[in-house]
Kinemage of the C-alpha trace (Angstrom):
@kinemage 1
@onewidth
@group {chain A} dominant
@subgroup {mainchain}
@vectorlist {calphas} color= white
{ca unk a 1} P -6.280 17.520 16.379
{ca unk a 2} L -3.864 14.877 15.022
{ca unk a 3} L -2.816 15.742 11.056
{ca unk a 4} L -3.729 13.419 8.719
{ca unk a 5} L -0.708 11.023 7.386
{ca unk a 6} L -2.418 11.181 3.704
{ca unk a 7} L -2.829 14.820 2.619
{ca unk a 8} L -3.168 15.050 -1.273
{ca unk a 9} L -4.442 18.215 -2.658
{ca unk a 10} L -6.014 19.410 -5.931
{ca unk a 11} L -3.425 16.604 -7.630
{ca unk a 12} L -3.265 15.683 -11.541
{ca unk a 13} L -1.458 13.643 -13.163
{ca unk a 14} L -0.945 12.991 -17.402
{ca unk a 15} L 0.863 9.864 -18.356
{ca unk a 16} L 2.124 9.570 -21.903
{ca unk a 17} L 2.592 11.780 -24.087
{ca unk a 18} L 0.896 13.225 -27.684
{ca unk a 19} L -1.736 11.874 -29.076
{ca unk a 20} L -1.203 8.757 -25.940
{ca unk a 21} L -1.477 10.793 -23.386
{ca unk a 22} L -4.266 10.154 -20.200
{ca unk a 23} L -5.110 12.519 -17.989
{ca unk a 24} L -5.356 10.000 -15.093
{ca unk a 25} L -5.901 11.940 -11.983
{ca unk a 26} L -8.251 15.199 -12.399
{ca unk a 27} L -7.519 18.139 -9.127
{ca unk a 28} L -7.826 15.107 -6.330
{ca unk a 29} L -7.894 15.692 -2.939
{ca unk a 30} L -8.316 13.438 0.232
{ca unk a 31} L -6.928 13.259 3.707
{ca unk a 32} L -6.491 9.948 5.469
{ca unk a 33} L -6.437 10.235 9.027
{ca unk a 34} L -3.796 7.680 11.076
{ca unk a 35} L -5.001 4.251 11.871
{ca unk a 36} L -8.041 4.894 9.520
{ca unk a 37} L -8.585 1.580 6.882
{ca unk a 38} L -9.876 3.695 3.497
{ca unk a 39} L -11.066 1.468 0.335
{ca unk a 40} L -10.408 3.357 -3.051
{ca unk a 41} L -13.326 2.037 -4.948
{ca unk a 42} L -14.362 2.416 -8.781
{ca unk a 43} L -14.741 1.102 -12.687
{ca unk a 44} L -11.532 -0.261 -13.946
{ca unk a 45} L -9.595 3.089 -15.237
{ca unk a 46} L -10.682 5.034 -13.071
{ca unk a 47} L -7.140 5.953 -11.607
{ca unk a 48} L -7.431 4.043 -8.321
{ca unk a 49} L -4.285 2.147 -8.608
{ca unk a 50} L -2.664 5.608 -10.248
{ca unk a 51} L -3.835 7.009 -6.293
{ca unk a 52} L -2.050 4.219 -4.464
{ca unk a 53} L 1.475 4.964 -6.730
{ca unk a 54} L 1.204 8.977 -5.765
{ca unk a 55} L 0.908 8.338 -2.576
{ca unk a 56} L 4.124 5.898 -2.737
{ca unk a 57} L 5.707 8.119 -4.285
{ca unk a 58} L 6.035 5.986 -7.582
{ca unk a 59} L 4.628 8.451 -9.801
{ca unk a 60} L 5.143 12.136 -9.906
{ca unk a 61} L 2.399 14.686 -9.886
{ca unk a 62} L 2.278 17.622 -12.436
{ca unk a 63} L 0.380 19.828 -10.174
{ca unk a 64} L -1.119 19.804 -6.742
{ca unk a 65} L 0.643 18.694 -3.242
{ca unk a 66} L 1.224 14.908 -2.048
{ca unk a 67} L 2.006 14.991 1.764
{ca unk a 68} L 2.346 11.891 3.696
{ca unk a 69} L 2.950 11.181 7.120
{ca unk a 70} L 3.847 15.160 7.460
{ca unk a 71} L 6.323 15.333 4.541
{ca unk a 72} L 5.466 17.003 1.454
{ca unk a 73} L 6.629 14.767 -1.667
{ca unk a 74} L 7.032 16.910 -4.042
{ca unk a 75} L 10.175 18.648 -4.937
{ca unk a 76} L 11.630 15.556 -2.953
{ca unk a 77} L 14.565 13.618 -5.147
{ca unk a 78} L 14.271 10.537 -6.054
{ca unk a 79} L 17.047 8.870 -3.849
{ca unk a 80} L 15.098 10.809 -0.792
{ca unk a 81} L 11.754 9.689 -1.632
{ca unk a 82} L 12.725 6.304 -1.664
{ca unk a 83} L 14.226 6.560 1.467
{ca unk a 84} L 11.386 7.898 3.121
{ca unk a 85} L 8.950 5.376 1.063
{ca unk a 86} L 11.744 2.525 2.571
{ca unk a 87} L 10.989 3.731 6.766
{ca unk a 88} L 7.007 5.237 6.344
{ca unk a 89} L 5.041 3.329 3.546
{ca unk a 90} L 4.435 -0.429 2.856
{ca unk a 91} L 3.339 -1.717 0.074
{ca unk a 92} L 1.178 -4.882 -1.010
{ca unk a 93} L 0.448 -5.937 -4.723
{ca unk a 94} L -1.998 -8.092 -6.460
{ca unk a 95} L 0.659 -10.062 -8.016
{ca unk a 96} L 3.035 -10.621 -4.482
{ca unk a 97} L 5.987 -8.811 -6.378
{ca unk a 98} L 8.529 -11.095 -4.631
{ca unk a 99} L 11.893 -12.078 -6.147
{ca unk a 100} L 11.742 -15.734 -7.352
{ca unk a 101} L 15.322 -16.896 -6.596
{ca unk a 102} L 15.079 -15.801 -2.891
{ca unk a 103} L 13.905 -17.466 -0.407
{ca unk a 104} L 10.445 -16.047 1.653
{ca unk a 105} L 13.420 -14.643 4.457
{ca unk a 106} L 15.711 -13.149 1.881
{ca unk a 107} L 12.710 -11.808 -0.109
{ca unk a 108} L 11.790 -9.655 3.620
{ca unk a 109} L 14.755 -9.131 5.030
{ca unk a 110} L 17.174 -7.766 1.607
{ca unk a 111} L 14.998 -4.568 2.012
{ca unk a 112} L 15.518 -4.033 5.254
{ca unk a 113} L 19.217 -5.085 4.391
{ca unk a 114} L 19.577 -2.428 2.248
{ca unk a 115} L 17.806 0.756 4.277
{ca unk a 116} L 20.397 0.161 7.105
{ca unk a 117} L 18.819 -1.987 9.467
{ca unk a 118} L 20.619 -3.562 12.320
{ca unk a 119} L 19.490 -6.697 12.022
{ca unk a 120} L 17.784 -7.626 8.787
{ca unk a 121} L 17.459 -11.382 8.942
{ca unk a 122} L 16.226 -11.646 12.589
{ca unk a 123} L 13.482 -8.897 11.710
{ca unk a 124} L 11.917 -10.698 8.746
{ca unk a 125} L 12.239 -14.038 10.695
{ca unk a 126} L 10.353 -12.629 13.338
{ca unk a 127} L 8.069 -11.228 10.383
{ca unk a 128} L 7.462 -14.107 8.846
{ca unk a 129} L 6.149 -15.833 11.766
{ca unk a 130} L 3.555 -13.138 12.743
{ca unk a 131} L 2.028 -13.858 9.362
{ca unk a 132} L 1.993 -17.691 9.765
{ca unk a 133} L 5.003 -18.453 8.221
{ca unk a 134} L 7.329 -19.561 10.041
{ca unk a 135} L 7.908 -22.865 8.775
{ca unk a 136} L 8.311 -21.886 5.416
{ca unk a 137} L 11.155 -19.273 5.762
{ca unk a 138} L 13.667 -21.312 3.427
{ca unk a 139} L 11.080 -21.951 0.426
{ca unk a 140} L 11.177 -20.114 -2.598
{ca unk a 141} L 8.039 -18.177 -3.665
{ca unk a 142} L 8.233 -21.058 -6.292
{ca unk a 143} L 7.585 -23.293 -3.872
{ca unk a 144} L 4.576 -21.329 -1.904
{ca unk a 145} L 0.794 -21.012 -2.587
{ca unk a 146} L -0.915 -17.626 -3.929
{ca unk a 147} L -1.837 -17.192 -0.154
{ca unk a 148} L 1.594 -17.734 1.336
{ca unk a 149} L 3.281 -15.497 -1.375
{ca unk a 150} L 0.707 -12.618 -0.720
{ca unk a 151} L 1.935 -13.171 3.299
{ca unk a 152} L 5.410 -13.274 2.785
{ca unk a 153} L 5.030 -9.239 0.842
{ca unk a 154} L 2.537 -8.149 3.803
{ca unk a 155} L 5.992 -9.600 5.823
{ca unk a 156} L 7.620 -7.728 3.673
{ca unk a 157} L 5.451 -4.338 3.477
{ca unk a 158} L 5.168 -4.341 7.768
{ca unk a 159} L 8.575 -5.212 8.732
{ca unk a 160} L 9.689 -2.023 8.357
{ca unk a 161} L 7.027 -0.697 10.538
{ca unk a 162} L 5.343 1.874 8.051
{ca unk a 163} L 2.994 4.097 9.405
{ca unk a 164} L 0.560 3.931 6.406
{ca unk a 165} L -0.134 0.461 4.627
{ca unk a 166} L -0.890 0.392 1.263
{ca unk a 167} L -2.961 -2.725 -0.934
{ca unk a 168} L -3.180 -2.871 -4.508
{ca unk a 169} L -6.162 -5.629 -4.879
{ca unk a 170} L -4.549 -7.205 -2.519
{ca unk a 171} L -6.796 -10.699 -2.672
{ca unk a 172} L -7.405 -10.184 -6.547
{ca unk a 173} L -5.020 -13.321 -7.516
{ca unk a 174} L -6.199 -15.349 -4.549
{ca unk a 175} L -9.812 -17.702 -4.435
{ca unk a 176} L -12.791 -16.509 -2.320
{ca unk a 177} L -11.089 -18.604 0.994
{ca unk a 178} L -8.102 -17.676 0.586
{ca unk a 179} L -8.858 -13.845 0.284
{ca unk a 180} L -10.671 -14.076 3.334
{ca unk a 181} L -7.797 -14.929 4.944
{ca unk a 182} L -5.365 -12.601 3.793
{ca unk a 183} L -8.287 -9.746 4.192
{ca unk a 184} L -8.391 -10.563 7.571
{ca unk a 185} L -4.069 -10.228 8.087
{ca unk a 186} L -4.469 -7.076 6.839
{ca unk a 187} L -6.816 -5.637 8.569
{ca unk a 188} L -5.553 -7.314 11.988
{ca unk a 189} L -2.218 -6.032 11.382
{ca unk a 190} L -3.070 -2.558 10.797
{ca unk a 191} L -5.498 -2.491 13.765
{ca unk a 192} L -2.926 -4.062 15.935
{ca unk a 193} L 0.042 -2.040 15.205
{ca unk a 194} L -2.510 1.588 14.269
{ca unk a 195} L -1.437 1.429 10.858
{ca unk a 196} L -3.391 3.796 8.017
{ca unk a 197} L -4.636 1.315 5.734
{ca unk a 198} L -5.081 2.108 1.923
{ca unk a 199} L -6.709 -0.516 -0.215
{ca unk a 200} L -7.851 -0.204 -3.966
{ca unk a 201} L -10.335 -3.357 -4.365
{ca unk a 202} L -13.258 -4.725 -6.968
{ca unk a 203} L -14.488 -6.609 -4.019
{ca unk a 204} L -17.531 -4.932 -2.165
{ca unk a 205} L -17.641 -7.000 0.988
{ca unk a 206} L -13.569 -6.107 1.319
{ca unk a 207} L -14.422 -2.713 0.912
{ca unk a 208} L -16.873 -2.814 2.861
{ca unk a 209} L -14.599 -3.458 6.158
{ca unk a 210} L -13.026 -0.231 5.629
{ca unk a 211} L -14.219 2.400 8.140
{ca unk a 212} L -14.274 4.700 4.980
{ca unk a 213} L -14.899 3.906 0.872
{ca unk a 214} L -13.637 6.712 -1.690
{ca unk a 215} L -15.463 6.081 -4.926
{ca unk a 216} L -13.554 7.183 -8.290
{ca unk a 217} L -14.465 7.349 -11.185
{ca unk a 218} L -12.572 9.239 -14.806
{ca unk a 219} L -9.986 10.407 -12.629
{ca unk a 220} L -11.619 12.117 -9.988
{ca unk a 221} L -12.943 11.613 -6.373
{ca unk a 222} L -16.911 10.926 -6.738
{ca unk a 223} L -17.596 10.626 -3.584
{ca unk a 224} L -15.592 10.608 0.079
{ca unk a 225} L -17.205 10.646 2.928
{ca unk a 226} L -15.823 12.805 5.682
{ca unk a 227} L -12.552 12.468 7.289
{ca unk a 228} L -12.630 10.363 10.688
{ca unk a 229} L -10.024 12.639 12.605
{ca unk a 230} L -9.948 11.559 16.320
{ca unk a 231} L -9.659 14.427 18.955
């Protein structure tokens, strides 16, 4: 039986402190199993886009275990869990996250740039293009629509060739078209390459293309149903 690349066990989480202090995640557990597309579903404040940053490894736990892809998280420095977030997660935002005075190629490739890779600029070129782009490589997110900007970050979440994907609303800036479209990258990219696929969304029908929907709700897991391990 393969392991599952999300493991998360019995996690909490506080942020803030005194009086402002949330208890955002309440003992959460979930496996993910590999090239499985889960939506994290929910009320706003439920914690769903707290999930998606523990398993980044953008927020630290105060108790449970966070293993991904086989590696446990916790204990893990800083320096090393960016490392390992740089090779083994990608990550998609609602609001594209991409630098403004780069172009759509520096904006992919300066990651890769900076984790070592041999050849930065020909990999997000060749990025770019898988997601439609390949004309537009020398504009500046400036001078791209919403839908462009969200595919130059899924360029820039899949060029390193993560093994789990993960979308924060990804089509929540984008109009109903649009969405579609970028819903439908997603998913083909993940399916083509076997990609996990994590996605926190509002929107039932994208949800509703996951294999799997996790409902939240005041910090803990509501309902999940079982794990789709393959043999």
């Amino acid at each position: 039986m393969t392991e599952p690349v999300i493991q998360l066990k019995d996690v909490s989480l506080t942020l803030g402190e005194g009086a402002s202090s949330v208890h955002v995640l309440k003992g959460v557990s979930l496996d993910v199993a590999q090239g499985e597309a889960t939506g994290i579903v929910g009320p706003s404040g439920s914690g769903k886009s707290t999930l998606l940053m523990v398993l980044a490894g953008l927020e630290r736990v105060d108790s449970g275990t966070v293993r991904i892809a086989g590696e446990l998280l916790n204990g893990k420095s800083e320096d090393a869990v960016a490392a390992f977030r740089g090779r083994t997660i990608g990550i998609v935002f609602q609001s594209f996250h991409l630098i403004p005075n780069m172009t759509a190629l520096e904006n992919v490739a300066v990651p890769l740039e900076l984790a070592g890779h041999d050849d930065p600029f020909g990999a997000a070129s060749a990025e770019l293009a898988s997601v439609g782009l390949a004309e537009r490589v020398t504009h500046y997110p400036g001078e791209l629509s919403g839908g462009e900007q969200q595919r130059v970050a899924i360029a820039r979440a899949l060029a390193p060739n993560p093994r789990l994907l993960i979308a924060d609303e990804p089509t929540g800036n984008l109009d109903q078209a649009t969405g579609r479209q970028i819903a439908d990258l997603l998913f083909a990219k993940a399916t083509e390459r076997g990609m996990t696929l994590v996605l926190v969304t509002h929107d039932p029908s994208l949800a509703g293309r996951c294999a799997r929907q996790v409902a939240m709700r005041s910090g803990r897991i509501e309902a999940a149903p079982a794990l789709a391990v393959p043999a």
